[in-house]
mmCIF file of the C-alpha atoms, coordinates in Angstrom:
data_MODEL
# 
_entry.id   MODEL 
# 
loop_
_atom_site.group_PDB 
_atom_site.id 
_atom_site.type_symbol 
_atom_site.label_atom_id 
_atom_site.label_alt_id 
_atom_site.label_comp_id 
_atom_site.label_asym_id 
_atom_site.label_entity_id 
_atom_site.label_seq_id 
_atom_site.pdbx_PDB_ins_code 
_atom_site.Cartn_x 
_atom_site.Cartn_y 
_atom_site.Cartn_z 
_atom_site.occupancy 
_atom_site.B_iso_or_equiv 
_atom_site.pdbx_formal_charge 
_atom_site.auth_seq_id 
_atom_site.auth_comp_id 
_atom_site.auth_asym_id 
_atom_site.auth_atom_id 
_atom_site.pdbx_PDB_model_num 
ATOM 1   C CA . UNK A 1 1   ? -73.527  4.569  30.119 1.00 0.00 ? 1   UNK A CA 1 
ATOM 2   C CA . UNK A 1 2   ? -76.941  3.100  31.619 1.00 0.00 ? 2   UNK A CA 1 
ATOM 3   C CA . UNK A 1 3   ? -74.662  1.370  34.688 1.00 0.00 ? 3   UNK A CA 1 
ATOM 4   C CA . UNK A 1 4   ? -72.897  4.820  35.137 1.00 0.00 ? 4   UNK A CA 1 
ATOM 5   C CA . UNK A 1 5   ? -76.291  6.564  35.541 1.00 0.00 ? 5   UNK A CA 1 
ATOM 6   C CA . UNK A 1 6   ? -77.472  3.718  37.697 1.00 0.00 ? 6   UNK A CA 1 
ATOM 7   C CA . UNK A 1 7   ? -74.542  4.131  39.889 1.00 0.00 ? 7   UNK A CA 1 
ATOM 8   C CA . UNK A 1 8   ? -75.095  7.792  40.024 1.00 0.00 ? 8   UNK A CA 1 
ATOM 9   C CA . UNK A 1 9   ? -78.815  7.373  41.257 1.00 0.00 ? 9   UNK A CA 1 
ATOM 10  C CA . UNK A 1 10  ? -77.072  4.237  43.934 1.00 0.00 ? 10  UNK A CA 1 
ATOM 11  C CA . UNK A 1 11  ? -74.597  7.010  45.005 1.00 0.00 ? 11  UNK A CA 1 
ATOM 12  C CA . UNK A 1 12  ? -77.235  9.893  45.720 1.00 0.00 ? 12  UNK A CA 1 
ATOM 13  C CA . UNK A 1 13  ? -79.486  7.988  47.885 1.00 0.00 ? 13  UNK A CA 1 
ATOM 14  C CA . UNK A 1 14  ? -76.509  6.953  50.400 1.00 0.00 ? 14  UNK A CA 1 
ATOM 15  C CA . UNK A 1 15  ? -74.740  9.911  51.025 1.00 0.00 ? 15  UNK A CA 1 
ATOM 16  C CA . UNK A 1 16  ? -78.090  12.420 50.979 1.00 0.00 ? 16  UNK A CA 1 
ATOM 17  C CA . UNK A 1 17  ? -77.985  11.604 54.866 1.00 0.00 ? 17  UNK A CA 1 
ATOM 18  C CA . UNK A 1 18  ? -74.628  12.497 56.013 1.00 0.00 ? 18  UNK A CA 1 
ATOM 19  C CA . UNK A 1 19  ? -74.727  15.802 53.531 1.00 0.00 ? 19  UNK A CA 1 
ATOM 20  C CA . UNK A 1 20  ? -77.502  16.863 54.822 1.00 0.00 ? 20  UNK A CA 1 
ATOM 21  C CA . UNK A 1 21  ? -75.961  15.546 58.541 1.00 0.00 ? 21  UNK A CA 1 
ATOM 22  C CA . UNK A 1 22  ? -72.798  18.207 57.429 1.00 0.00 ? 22  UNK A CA 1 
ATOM 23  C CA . UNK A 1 23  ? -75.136  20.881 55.650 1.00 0.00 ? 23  UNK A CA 1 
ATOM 24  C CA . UNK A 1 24  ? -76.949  21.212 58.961 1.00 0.00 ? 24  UNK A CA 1 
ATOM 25  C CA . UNK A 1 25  ? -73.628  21.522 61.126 1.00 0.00 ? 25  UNK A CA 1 
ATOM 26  C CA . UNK A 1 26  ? -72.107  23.940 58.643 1.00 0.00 ? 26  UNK A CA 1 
ATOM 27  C CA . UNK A 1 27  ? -74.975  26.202 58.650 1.00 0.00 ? 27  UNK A CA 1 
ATOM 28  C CA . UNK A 1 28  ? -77.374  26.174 61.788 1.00 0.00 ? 28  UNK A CA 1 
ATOM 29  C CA . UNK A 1 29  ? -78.967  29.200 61.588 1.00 0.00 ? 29  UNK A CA 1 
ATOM 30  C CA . UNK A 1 30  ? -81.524  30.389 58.756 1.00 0.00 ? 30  UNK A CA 1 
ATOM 31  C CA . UNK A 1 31  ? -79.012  33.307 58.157 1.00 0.00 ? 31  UNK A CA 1 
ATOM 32  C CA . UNK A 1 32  ? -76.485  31.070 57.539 1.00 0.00 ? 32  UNK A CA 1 
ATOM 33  C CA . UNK A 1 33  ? -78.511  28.933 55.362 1.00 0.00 ? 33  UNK A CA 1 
ATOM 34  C CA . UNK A 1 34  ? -80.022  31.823 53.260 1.00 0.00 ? 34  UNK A CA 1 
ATOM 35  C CA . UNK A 1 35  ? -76.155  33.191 52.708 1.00 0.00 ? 35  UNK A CA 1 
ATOM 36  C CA . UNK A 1 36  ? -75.130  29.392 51.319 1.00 0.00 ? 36  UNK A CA 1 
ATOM 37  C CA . UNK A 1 37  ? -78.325  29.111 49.121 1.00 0.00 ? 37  UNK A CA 1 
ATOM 38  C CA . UNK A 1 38  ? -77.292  32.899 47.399 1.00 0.00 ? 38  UNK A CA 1 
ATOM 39  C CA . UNK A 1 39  ? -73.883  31.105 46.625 1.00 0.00 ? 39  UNK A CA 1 
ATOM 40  C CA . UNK A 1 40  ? -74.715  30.178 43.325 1.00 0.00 ? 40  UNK A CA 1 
ATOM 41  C CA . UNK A 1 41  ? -71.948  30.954 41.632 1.00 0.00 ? 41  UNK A CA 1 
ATOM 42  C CA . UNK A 1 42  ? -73.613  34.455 39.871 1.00 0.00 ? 42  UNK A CA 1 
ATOM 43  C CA . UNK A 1 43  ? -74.108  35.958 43.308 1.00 0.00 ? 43  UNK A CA 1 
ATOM 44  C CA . UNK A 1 44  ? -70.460  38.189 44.860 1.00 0.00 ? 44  UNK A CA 1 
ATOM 45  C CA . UNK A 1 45  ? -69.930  37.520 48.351 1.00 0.00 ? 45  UNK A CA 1 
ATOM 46  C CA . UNK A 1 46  ? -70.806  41.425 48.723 1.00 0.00 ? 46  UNK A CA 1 
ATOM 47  C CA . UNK A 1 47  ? -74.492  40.743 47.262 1.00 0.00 ? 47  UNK A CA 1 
ATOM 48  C CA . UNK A 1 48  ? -74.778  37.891 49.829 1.00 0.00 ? 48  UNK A CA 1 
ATOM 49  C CA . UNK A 1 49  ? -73.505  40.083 52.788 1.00 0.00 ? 49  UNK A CA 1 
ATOM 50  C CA . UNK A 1 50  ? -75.992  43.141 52.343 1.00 0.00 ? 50  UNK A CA 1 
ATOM 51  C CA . UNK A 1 51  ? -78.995  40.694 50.963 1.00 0.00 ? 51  UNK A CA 1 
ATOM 52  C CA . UNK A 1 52  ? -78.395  38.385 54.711 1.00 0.00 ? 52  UNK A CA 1 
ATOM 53  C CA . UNK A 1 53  ? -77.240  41.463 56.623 1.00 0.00 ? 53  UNK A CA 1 
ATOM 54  C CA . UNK A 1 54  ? -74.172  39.908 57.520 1.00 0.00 ? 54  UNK A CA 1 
ATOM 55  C CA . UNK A 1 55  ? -70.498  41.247 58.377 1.00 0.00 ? 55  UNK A CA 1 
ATOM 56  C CA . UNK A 1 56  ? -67.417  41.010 55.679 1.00 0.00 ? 56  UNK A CA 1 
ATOM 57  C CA . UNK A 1 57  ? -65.541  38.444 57.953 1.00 0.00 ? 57  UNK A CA 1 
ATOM 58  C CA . UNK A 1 58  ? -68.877  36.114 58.573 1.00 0.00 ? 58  UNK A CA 1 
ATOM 59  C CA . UNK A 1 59  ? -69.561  35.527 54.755 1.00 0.00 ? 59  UNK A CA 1 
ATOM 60  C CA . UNK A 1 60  ? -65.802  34.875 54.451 1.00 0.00 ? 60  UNK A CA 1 
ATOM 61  C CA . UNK A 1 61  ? -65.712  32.610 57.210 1.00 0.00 ? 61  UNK A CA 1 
ATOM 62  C CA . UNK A 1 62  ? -69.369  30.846 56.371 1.00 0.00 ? 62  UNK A CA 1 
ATOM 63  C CA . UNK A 1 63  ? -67.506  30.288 52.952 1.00 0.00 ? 63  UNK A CA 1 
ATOM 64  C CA . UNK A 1 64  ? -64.217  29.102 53.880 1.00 0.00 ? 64  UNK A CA 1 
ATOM 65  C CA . UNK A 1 65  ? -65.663  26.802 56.466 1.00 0.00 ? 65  UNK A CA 1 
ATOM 66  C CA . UNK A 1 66  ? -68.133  25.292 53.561 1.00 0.00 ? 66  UNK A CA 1 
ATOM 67  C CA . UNK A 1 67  ? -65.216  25.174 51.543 1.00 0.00 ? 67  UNK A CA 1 
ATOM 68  C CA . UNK A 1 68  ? -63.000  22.960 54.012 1.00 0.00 ? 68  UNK A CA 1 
ATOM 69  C CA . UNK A 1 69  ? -66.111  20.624 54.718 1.00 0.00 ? 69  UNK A CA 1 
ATOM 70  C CA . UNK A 1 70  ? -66.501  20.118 51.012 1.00 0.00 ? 70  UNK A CA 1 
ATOM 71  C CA . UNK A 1 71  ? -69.756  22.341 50.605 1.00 0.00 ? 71  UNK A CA 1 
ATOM 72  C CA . UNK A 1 72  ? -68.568  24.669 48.245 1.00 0.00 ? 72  UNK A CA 1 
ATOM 73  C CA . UNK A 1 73  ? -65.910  24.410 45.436 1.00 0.00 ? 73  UNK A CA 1 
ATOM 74  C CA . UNK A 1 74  ? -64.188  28.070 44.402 1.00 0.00 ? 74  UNK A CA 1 
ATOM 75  C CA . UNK A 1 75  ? -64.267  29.521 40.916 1.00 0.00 ? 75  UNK A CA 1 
ATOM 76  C CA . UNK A 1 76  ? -61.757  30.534 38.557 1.00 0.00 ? 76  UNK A CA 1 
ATOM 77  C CA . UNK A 1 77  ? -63.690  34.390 39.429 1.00 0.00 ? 77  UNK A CA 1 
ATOM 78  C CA . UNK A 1 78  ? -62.631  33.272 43.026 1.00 0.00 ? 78  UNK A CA 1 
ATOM 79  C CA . UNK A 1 79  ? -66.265  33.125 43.791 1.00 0.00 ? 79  UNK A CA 1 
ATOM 80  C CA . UNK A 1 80  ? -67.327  30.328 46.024 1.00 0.00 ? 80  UNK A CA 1 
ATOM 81  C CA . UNK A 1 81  ? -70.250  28.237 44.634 1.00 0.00 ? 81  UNK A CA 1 
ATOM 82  C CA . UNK A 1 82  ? -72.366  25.860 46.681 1.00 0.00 ? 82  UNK A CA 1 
ATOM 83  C CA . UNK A 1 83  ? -72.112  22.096 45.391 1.00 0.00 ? 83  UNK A CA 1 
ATOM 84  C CA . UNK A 1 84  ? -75.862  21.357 47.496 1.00 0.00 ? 84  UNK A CA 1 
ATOM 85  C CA . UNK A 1 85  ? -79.429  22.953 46.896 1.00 0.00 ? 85  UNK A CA 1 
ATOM 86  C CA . UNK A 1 86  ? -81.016  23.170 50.191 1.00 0.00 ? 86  UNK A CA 1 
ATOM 87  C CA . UNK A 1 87  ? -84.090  22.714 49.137 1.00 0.00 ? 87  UNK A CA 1 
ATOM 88  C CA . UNK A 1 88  ? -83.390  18.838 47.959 1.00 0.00 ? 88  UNK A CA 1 
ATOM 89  C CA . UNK A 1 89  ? -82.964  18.893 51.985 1.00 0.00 ? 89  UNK A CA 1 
ATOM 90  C CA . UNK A 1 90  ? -86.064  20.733 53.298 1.00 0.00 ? 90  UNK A CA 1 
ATOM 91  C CA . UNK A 1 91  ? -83.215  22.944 54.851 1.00 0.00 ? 91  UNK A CA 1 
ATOM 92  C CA . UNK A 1 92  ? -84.701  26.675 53.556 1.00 0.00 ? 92  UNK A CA 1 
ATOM 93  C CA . UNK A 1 93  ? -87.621  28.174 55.967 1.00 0.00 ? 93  UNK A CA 1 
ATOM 94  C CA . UNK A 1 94  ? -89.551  28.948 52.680 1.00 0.00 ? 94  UNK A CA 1 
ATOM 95  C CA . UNK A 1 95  ? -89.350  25.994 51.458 1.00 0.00 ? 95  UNK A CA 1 
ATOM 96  C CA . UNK A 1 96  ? -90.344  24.234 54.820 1.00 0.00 ? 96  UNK A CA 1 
ATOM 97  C CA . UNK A 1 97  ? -93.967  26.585 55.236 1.00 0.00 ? 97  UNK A CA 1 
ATOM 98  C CA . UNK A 1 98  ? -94.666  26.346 51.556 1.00 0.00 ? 98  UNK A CA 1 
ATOM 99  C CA . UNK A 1 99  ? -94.350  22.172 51.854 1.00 0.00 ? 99  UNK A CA 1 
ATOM 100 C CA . UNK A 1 100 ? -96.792  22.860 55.025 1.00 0.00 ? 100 UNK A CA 1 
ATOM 101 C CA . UNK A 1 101 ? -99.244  25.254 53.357 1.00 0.00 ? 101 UNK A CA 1 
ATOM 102 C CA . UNK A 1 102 ? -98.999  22.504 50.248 1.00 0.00 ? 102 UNK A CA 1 
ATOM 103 C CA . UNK A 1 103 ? -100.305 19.718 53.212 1.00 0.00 ? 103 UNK A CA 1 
ATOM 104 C CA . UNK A 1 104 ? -103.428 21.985 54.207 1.00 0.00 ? 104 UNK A CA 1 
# 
C-alpha cells in the first residue's frame, strides 16, 4: 500500500503541468473557468448557466469539450463533474487576489 501511495504522490507532481497546460486551453476566460469550478457534480448545468450568465449551448459545449479533453467525467444523473479543482492551479480570479492580499 505505502509504494501505491508513493506512486500516487510521483504521479501528481508530473502531470500537474500539462493539466494545468490543458485546463488553461479548455477554459481561457474567467467565465469559462467559474462555469468548470460550479461542475461539482451537485451543481445542474442550468444552475451553472444563470449563476455565469451563460447561453444553453455554451455550458453544453464548455462541458462536452472538457469532457473530450478528459476534464470532466459524466454521471450516472448525466451531470458532468470536473475531475480538477482550479484552485490546486491558481486558475480562479479569487483565489489569485486572495493569494496576493495573503503576500501584503
Amino acid at each position: 500500500m505505502e509504494v501505491l501511495v508513493d506512486m500516487r504522490n510521483w504521479l501528481r507532481v508530473a502531470i500537474r503541468g500539462p493539466v494545468k497546460a490543458a485546463l488553461e486551453t479548455a477554459l481561457p476566460d474567467e467565465k469559462s473557468r467559474a462555469a468548470y469550478q460550479m461542475f461539482d457534480g451537485s451543481t445542474s448545468a442550468e444552475q451553472v448557466r444563470v449563476a455565469c450568465k451563460m447561453s444553453p449551448n455554451a455550458v453544453v459545449a464548455l462541458a462536452s469539450r472538457c469532457t473530450s479533453l478528459g476534464l470532466m467525467e459524466p454521471t450516472v444523473e448525466k451531470k458532468s463533474i470536473r475531475l480538477f479543482d482550479l484552485s490546486d492551479f491558481g486558475l480562479l480570479a479569487s483565489t489569485a487576489s486572495s493569494k496576493s492580499g495573503a503576500n501584503e
